[in-house]
N, C-alpha and C positions, 0 to 999 in steps of 0.2 A: 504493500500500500504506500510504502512512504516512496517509492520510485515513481510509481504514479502520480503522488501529489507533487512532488519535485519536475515533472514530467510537464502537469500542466503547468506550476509556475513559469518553466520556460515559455509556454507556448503563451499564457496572458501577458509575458512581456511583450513577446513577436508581436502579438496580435492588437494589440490596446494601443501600439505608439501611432502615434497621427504626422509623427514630424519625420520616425526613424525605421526604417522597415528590415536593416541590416544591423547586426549587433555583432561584437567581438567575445570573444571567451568572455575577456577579463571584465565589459561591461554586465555578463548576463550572471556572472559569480557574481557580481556586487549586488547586482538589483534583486536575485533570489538570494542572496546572502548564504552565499554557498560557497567549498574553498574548489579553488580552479582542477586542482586534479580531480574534483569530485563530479565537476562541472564537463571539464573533459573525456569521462566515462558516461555519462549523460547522455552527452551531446552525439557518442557514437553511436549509442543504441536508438535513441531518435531517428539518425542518418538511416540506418538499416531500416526500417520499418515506415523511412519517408513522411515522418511525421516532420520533420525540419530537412533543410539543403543545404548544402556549405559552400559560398565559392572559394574554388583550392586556390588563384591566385589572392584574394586579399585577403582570405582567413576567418570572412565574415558567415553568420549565419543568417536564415530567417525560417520564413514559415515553408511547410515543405505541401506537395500536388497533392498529400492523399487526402490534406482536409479537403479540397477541391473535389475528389471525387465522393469521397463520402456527405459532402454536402450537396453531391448533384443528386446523387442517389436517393437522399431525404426530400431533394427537391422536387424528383417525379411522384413520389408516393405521394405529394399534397395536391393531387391532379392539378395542377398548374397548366401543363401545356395543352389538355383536353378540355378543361373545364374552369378557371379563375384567372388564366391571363388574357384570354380571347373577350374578356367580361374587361377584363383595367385597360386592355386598349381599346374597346368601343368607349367607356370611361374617359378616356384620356381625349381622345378627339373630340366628345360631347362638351366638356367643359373646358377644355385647352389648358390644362394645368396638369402636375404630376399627380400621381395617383400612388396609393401605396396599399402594401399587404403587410399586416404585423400580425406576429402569434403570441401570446404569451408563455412565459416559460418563469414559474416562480414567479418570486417577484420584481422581474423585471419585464419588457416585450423587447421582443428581437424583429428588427425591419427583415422581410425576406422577399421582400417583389418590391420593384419603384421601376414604374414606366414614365420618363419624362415626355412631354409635350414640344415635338421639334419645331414648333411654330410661334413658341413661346420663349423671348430669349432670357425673362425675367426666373430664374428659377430657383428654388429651394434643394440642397443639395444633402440628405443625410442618407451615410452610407447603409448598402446594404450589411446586415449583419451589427447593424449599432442594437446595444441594449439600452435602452429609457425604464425608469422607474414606472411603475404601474399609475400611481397617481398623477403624472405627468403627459399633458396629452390631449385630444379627443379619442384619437380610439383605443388609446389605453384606458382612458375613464369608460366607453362606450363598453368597450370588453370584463373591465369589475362590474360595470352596470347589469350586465345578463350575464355572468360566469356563479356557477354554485355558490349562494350567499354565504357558508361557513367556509370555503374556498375565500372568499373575496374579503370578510371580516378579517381573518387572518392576518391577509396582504397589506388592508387599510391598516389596523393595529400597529404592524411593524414600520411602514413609510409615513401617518398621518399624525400629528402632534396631537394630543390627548384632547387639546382645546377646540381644535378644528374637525374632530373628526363628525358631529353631528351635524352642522354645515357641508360637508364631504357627504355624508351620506346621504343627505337631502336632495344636491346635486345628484347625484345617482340615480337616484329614486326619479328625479325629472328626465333624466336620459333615458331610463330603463322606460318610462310611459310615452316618450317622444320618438324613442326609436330611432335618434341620433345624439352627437354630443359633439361639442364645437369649443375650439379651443383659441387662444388668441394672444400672444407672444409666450409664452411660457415657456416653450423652450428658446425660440430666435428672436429677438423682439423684430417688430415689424411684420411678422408672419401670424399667419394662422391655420386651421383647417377644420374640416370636418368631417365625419365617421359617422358607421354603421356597420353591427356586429354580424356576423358569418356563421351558419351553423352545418351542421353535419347532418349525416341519415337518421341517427337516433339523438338528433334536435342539440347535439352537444355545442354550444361554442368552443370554436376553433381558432379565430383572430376576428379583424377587423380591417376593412379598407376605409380608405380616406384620401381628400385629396388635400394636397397644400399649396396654399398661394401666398401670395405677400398682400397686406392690406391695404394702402396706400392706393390702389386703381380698383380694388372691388366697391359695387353698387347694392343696394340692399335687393334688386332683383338679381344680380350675382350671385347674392349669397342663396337666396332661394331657388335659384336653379343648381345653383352646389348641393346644396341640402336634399330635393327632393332627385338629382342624378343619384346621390351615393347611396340611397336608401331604396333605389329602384334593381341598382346595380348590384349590392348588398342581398336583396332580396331573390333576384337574377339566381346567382350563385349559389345562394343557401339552398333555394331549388334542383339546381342541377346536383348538388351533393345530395339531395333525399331530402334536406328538410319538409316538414311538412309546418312548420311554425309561422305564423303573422307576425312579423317586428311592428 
């Protein structure tokens, strides 16, 4: 166990820098606080197993193909190419803006689909594979909104401050009876978007789509043709997986 959790150490440093995508031994012993021979027996068995790469001229590491493949592979099982990306690019031309796919995972949501709008030069840029806190959001709130209430108590508990959380839950309570939830700088200032949740054959919430735009040029019949596209598209989808639920 303890090779494994040293294992992922490595790999949340690879993966979380935004500035640095190659790292040296002696940076990656530091930052897992690890001693370099240790680090160096590490790093080979990672190699072998293609979970990291090395290039031999500068000595550097980073992240290696197989998460690539094992994330394509999680990618086809969420019927994406037959059934929810054929949905974000009819989406995406409807309202000319980015569109996105988010799941939850714990307490946090993971972006796993963003189809931008090439006709759009104004754009909102968050990678795919970013984790955001669950109370952060519209379709992260959209997704506590309808996701198992002793599930989503939990989540609120541990992210929402003691003070806030009956206000918090109020909100919810208006998203879960609205059928979307709308967000508006909280994570980019100037930006915003809106959601609606996604469900499966036996009615499970699964994630949420949303689109995001910047505030500044939207109109208040913008927003309601934002509002009732993602909620039709939203609904699109939940269908074609089996739902049988009314949002």
């Amino acid at each position: 166990m303890q090779t494994i959790d040293r294992a992922m150490q490595v790999i949340k440093v690879l993966a979380e820098s935004d500035t640095k995508k190659w790292f040296s031994i002696t940076d990656l012993s530091k930052e897992c606080n690890l001693p370099v021979s240790t680090m160096h027996r590490l790093l080979q068995s990672m190699i072998k197993h293609g979970l990291i790469q090395q290039d031999s001229n500068l000595k550097l590491y980073s992240m290696g193909y197989t998460w690539l493949e094992y994330g394509l592979q999680m990618y086809d099982t969420f019927d994406f190419v037959g059934l929810i990306r054929p949905e974000m690019e009819k989406l995406m031309h409807e309202v000319e803006e980015s569109v996105y796919f988010s799941k939850p995972i714990g307490e946090e949501a993971i972006i796993v689909e963003r189809i931008d709008c090439p006709h759009n030069p104004i754009r909102i840029y968050d990678q795919l594979g970013i984790r955001i806190p669950m109370n952060i959001g519209a379709a992260n709130k959209v997704m506590l909104a309808h996701m198992n209430k002793e599930e989503a108590l939990k989540i609120i508990n541990e992210l929402v401050p003691k003070e806030e959380r009956e206000s918090f839950l109020q909100l919810l309570n208006t998203i879960r009876h609205k059928g979307y939830g709308e967000s508006h700088g909280e994570k980019t200032e100037g930006t915003a978007s809106v959601a609606a949740p996604i469900f499966n054959h036996t009615n499970e919430l699964i994630g949420a789509l949303s689109i995001g735009y910047v505030i500044f040029n939207n109109t208040d019949e913008k927003q309601h043709l934002l509002i009732e596209k993602v909620i039709q598209s939203s609904l699109r989808i939940s269908a074609k997986l089996g739902s049988k639920l009314k949002v």
